[in-house]
PyMOL CGO cylinders between C-alpha atoms (Angstrom):
from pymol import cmd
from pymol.cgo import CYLINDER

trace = [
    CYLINDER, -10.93, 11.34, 34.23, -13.23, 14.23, 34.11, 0.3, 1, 1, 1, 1, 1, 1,
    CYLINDER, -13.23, 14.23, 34.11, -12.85, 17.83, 36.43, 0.3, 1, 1, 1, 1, 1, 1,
    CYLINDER, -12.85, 17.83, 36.43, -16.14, 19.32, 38.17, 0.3, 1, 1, 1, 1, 1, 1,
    CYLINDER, -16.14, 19.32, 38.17, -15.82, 21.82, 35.06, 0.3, 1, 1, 1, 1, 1, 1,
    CYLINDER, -15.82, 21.82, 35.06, -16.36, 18.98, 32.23, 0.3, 1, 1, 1, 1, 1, 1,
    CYLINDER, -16.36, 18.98, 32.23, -18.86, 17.05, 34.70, 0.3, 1, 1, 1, 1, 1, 1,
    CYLINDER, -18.86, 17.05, 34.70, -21.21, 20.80, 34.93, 0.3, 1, 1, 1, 1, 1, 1,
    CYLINDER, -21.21, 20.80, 34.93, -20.63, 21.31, 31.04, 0.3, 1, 1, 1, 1, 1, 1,
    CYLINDER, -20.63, 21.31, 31.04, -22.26, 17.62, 30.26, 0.3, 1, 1, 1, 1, 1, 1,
    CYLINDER, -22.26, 17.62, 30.26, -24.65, 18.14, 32.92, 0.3, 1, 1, 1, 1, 1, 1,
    CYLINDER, -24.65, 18.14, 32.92, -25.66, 20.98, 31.07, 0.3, 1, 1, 1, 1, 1, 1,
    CYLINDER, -25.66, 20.98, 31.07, -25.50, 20.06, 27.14, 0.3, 1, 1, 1, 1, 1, 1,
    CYLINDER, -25.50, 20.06, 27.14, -28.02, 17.10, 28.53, 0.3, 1, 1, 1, 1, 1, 1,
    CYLINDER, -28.02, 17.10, 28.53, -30.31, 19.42, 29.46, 0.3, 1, 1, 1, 1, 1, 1,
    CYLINDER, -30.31, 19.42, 29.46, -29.60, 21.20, 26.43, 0.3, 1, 1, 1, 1, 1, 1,
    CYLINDER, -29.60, 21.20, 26.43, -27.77, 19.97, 23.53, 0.3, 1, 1, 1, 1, 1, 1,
    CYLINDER, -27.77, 19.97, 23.53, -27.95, 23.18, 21.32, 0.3, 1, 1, 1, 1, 1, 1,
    CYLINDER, -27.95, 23.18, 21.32, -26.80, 25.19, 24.30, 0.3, 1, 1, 1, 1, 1, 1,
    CYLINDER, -26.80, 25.19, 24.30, -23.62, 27.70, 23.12, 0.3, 1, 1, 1, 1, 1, 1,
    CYLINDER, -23.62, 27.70, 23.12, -20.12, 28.24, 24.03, 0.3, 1, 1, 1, 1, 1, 1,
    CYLINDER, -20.12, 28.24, 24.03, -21.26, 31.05, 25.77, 0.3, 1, 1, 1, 1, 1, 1,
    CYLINDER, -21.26, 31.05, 25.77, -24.17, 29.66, 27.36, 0.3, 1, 1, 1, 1, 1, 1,
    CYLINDER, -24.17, 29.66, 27.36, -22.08, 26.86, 28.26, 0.3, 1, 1, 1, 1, 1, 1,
    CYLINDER, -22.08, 26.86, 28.26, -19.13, 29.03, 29.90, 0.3, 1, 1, 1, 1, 1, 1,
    CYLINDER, -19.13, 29.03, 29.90, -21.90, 30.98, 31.62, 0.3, 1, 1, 1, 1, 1, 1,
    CYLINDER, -21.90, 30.98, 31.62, -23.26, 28.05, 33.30, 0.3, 1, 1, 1, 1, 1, 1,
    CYLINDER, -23.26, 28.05, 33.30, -20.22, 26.72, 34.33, 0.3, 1, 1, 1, 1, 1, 1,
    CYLINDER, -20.22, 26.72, 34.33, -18.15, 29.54, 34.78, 0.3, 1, 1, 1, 1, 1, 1,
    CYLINDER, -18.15, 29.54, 34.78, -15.61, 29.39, 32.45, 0.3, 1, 1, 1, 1, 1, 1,
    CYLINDER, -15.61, 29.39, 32.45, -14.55, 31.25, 29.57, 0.3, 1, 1, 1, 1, 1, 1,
    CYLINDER, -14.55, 31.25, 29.57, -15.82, 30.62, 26.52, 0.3, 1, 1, 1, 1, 1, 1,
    CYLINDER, -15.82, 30.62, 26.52, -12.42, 29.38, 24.58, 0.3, 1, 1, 1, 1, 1, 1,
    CYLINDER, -12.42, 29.38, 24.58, -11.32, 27.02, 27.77, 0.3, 1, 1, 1, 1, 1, 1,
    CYLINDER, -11.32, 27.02, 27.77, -15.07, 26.08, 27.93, 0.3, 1, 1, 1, 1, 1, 1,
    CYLINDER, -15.07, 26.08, 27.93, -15.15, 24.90, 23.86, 0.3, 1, 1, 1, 1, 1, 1,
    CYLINDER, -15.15, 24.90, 23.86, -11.58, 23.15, 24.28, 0.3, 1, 1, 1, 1, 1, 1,
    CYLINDER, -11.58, 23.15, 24.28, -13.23, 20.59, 27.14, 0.3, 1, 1, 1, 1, 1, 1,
    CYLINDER, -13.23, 20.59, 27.14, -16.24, 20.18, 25.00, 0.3, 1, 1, 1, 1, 1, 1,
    CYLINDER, -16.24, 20.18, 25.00, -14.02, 19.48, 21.90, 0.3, 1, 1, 1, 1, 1, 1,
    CYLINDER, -14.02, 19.48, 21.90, -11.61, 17.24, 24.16, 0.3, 1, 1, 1, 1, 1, 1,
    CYLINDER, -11.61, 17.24, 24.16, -14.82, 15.52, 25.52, 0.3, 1, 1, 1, 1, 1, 1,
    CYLINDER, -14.82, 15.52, 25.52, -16.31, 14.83, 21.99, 0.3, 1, 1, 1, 1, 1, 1,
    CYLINDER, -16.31, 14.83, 21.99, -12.62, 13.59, 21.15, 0.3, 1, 1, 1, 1, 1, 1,
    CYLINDER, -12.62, 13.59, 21.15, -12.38, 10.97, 24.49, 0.3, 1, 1, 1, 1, 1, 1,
    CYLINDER, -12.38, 10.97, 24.49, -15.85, 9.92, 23.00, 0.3, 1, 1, 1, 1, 1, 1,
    CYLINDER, -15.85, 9.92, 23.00, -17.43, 11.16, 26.39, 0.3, 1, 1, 1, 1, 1, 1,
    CYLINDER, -17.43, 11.16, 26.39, -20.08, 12.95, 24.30, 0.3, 1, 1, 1, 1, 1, 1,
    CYLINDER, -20.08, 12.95, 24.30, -20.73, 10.42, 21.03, 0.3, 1, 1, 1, 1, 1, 1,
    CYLINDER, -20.73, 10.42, 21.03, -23.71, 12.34, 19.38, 0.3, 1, 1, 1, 1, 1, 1,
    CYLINDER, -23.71, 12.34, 19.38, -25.93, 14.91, 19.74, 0.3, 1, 1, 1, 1, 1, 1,
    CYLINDER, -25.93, 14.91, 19.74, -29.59, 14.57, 19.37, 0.3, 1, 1, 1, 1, 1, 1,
    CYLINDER, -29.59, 14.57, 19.37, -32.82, 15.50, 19.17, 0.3, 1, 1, 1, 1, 1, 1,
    CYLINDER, -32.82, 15.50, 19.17, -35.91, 14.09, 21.75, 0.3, 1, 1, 1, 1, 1, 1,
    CYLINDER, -35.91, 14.09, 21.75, -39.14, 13.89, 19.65, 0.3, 1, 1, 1, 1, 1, 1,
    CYLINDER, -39.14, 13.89, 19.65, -42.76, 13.46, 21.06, 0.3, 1, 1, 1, 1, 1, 1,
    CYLINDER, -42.76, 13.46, 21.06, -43.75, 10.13, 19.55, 0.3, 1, 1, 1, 1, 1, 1,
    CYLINDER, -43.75, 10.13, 19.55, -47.45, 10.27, 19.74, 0.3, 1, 1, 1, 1, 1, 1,
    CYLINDER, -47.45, 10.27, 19.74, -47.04, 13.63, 17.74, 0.3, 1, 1, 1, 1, 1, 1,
    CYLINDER, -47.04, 13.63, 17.74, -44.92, 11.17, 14.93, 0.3, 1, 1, 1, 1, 1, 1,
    CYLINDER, -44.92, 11.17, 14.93, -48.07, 9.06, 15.20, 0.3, 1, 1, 1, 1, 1, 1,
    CYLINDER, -48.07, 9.06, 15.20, -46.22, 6.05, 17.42, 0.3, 1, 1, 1, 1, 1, 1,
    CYLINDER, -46.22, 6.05, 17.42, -48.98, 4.98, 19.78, 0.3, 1, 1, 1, 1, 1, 1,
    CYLINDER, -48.98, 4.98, 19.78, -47.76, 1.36, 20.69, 0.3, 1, 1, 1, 1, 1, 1,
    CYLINDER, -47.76, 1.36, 20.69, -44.53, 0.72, 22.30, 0.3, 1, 1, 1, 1, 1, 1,
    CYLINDER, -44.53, 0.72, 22.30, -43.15, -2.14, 24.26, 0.3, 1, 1, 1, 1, 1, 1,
    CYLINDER, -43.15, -2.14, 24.26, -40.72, -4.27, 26.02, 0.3, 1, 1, 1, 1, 1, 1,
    CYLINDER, -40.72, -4.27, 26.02, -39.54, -7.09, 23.79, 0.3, 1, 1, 1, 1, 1, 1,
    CYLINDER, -39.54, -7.09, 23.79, -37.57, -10.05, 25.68, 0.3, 1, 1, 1, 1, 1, 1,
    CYLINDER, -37.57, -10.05, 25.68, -35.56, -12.64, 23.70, 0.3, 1, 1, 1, 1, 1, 1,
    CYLINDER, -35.56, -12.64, 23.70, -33.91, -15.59, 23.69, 0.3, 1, 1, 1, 1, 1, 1,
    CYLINDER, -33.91, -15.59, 23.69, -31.96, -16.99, 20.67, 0.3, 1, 1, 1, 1, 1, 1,
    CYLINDER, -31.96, -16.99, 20.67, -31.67, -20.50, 19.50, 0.3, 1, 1, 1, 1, 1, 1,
    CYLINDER, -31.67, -20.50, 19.50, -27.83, -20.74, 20.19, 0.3, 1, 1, 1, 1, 1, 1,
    CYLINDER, -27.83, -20.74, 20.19, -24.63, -18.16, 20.85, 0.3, 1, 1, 1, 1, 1, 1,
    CYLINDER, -24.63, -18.16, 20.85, -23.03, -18.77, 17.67, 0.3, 1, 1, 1, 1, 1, 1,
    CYLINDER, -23.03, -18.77, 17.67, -21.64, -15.98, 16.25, 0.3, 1, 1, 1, 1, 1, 1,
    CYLINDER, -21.64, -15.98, 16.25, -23.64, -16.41, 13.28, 0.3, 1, 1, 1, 1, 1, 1,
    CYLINDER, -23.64, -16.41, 13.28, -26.65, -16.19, 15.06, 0.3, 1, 1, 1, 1, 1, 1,
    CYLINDER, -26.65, -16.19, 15.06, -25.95, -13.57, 17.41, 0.3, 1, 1, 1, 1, 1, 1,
    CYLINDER, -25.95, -13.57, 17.41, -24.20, -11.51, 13.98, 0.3, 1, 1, 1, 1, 1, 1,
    CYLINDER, -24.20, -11.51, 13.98, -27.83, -11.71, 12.32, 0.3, 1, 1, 1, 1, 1, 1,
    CYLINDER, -27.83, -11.71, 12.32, -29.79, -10.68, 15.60, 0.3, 1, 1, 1, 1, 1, 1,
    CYLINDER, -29.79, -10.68, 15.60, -26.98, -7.20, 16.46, 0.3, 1, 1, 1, 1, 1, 1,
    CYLINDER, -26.98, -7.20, 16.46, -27.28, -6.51, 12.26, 0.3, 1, 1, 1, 1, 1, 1,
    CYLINDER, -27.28, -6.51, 12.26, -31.17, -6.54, 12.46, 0.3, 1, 1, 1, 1, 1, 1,
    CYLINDER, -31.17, -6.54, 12.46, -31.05, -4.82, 16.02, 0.3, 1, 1, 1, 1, 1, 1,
    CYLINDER, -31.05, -4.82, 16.02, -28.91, -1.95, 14.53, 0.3, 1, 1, 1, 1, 1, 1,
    CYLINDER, -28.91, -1.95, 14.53, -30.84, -1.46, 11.52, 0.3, 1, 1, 1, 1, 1, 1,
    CYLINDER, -30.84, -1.46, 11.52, -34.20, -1.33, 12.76, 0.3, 1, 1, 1, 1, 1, 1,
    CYLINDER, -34.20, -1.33, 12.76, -35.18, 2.24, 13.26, 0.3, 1, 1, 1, 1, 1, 1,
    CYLINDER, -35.18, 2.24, 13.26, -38.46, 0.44, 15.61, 0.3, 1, 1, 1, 1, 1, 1,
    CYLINDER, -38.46, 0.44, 15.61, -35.78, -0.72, 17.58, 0.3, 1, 1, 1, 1, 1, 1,
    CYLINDER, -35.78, -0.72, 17.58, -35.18, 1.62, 20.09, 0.3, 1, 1, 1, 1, 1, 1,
    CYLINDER, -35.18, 1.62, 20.09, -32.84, 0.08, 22.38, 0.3, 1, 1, 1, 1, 1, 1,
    CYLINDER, -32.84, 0.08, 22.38, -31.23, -3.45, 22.95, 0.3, 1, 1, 1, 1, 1, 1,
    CYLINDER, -31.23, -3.45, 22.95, -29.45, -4.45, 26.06, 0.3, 1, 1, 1, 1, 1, 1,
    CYLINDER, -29.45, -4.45, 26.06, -27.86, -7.96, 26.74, 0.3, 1, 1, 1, 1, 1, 1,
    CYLINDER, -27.86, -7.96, 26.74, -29.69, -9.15, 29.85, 0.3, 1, 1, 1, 1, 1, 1,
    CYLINDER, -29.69, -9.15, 29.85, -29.29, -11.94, 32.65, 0.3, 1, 1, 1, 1, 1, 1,
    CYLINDER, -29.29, -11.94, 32.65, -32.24, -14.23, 33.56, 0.3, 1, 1, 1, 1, 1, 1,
    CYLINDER, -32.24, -14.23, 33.56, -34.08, -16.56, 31.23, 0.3, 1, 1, 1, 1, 1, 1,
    CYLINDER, -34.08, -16.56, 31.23, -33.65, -13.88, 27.88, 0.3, 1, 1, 1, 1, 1, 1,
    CYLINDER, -33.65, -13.88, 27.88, -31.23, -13.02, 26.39, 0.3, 1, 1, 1, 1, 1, 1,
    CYLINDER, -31.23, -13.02, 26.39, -31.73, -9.51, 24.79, 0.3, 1, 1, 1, 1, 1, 1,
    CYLINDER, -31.73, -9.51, 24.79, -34.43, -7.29, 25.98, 0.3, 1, 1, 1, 1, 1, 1,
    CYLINDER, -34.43, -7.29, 25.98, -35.69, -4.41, 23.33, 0.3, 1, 1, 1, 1, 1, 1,
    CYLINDER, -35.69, -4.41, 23.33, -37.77, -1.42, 23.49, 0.3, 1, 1, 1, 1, 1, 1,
    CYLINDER, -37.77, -1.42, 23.49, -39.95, -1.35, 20.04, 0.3, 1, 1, 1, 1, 1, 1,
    CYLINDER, -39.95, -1.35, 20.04, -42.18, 1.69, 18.93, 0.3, 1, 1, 1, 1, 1, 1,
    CYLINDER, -42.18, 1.69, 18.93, -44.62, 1.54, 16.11, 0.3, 1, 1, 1, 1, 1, 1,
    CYLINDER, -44.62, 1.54, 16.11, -47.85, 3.38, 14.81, 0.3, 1, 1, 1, 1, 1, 1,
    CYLINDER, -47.85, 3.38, 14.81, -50.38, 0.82, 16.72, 0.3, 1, 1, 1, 1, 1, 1,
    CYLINDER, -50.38, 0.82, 16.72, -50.69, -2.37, 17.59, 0.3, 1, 1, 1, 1, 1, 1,
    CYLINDER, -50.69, -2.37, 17.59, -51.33, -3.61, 14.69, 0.3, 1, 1, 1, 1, 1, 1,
    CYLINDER, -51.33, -3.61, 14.69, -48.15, -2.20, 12.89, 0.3, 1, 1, 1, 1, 1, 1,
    CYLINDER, -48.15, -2.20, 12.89, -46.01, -3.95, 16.28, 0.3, 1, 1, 1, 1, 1, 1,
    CYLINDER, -46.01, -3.95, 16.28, -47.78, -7.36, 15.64, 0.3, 1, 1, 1, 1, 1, 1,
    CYLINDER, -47.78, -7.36, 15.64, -46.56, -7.11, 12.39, 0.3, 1, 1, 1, 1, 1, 1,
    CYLINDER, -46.56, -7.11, 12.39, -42.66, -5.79, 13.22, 0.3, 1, 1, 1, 1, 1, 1,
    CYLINDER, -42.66, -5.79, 13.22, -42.73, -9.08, 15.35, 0.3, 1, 1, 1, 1, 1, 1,
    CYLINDER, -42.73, -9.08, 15.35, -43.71, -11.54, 13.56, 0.3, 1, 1, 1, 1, 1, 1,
    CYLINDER, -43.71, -11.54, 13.56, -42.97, -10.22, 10.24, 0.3, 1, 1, 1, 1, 1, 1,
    CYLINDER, -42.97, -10.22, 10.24, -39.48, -9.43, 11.41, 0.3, 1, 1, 1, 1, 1, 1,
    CYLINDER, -39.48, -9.43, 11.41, -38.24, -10.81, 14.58, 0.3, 1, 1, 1, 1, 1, 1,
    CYLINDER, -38.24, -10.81, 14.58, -39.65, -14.13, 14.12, 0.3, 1, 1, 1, 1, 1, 1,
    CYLINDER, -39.65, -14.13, 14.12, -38.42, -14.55, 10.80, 0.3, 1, 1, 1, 1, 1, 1,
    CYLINDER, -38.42, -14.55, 10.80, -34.73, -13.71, 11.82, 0.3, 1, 1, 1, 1, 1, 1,
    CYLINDER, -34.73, -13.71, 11.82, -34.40, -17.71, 12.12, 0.3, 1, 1, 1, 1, 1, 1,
    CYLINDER, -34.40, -17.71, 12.12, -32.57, -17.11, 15.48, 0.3, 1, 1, 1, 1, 1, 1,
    CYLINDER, -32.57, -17.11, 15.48, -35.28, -16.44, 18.00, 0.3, 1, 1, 1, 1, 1, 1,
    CYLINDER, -35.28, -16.44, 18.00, -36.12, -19.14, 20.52, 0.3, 1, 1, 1, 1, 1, 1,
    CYLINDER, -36.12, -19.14, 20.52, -38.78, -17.59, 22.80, 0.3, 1, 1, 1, 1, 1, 1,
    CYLINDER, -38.78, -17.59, 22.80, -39.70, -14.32, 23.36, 0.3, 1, 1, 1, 1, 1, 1,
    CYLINDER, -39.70, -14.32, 23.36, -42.22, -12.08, 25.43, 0.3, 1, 1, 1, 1, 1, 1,
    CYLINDER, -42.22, -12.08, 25.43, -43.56, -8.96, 24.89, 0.3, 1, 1, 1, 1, 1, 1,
    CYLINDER, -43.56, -8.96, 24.89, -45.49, -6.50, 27.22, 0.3, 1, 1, 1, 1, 1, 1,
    CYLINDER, -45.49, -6.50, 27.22, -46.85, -3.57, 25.74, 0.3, 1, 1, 1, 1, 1, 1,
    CYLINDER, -46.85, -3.57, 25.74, -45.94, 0.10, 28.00, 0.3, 1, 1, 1, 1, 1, 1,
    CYLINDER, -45.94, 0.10, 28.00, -49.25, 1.39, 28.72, 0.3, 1, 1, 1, 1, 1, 1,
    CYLINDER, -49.25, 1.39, 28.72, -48.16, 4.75, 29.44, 0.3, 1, 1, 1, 1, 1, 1,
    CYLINDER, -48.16, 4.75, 29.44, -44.62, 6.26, 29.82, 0.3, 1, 1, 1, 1, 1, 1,
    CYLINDER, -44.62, 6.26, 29.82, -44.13, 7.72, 33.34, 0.3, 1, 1, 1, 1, 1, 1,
    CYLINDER, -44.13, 7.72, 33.34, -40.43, 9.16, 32.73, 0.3, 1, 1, 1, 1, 1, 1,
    CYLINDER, -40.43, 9.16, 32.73, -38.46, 9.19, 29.28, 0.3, 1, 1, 1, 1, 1, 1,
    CYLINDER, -38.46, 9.19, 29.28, -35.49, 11.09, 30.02, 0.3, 1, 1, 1, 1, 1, 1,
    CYLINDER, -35.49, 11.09, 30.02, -32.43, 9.60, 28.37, 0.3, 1, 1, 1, 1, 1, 1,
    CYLINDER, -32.43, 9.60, 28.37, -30.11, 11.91, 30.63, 0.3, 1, 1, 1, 1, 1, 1,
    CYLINDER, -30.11, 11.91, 30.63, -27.04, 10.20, 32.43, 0.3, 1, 1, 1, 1, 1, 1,
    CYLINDER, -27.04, 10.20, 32.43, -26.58, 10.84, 36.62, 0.3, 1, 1, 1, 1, 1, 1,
    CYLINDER, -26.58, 10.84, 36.62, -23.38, 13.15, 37.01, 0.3, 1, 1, 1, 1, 1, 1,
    CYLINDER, -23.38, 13.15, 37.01, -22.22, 13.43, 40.45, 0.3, 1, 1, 1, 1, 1, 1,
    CYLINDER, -22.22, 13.43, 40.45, -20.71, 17.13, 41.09, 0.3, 1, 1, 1, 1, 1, 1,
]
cmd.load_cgo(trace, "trace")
């Protein structure tokens, strides 16, 4: 497992991903060359798998986003193959999560307008040849985007 040292430093780099050694130490009172060998052994354990940017959306031009549930015609593996292959190559597609309930997958989509997500769905999902039902309900306005794990301390 991870020490209240490690737990502070990924507190920190998601608050601030370009943060430096030296910030980092400073913040969690280490040295810097202990404080870079947890980060490194961190990245390594696959604690930390990537490092990225948050962008503004609306300033991209991506006014329409929503909550896309699915349900596929079967569980083959064929089936669910073509719906992860589509899922992970979809830039729209923001997230996918297995769910329980009536759907099977639920996905957060973001396009220019509705318009350009009417067409993602049924220009794209729909003609996957896999999707049973599905439901979408458009996010009228984002109260809390954080992306930012909870780490006890």
């Amino acid at each position: 497992m991870i020490d209240e040292f490690e737990k502070r430093i990924l507190k920190m780099l998601q608050q601030n991903g370009r943060a430096s050694t030296q910030e980092l130490s400073n913040a969690v009172g280490l040295s810097s060359s202990p404080c870079w060998r947890r980060v490194k052994r961190l990245e390594d354990d696959g604690f930390i798998t990537r490092y990225a940017a948050i962008l503004d959306g609306k300033k991209l031009g991506l006014h329409a986003f929503a909550h896309v549930q699915i349900s596929l015609i079967d569980h083959s593996e064929a089936s669910l193959n073509t719906f992860h292959n589509f899922v992970e190559n979809s830039e729209q597609v923001l997230e996918c999560a297995s769910i329980t309930g009536d759907f099977d997958f639920m996905l957060k989509i973001a396009a220019a307008n509705p318009e350009a997500l009417e067409h993602f769905i049924m220009q794209k999902i729909l003609r996957l040849g896999v999707v049973r039902t599905m439901t979408t309900n458009f996010i009228l306005r984002q109260i809390k985007v954080a992306g930012a794990l909870p780490i006890e301390i």
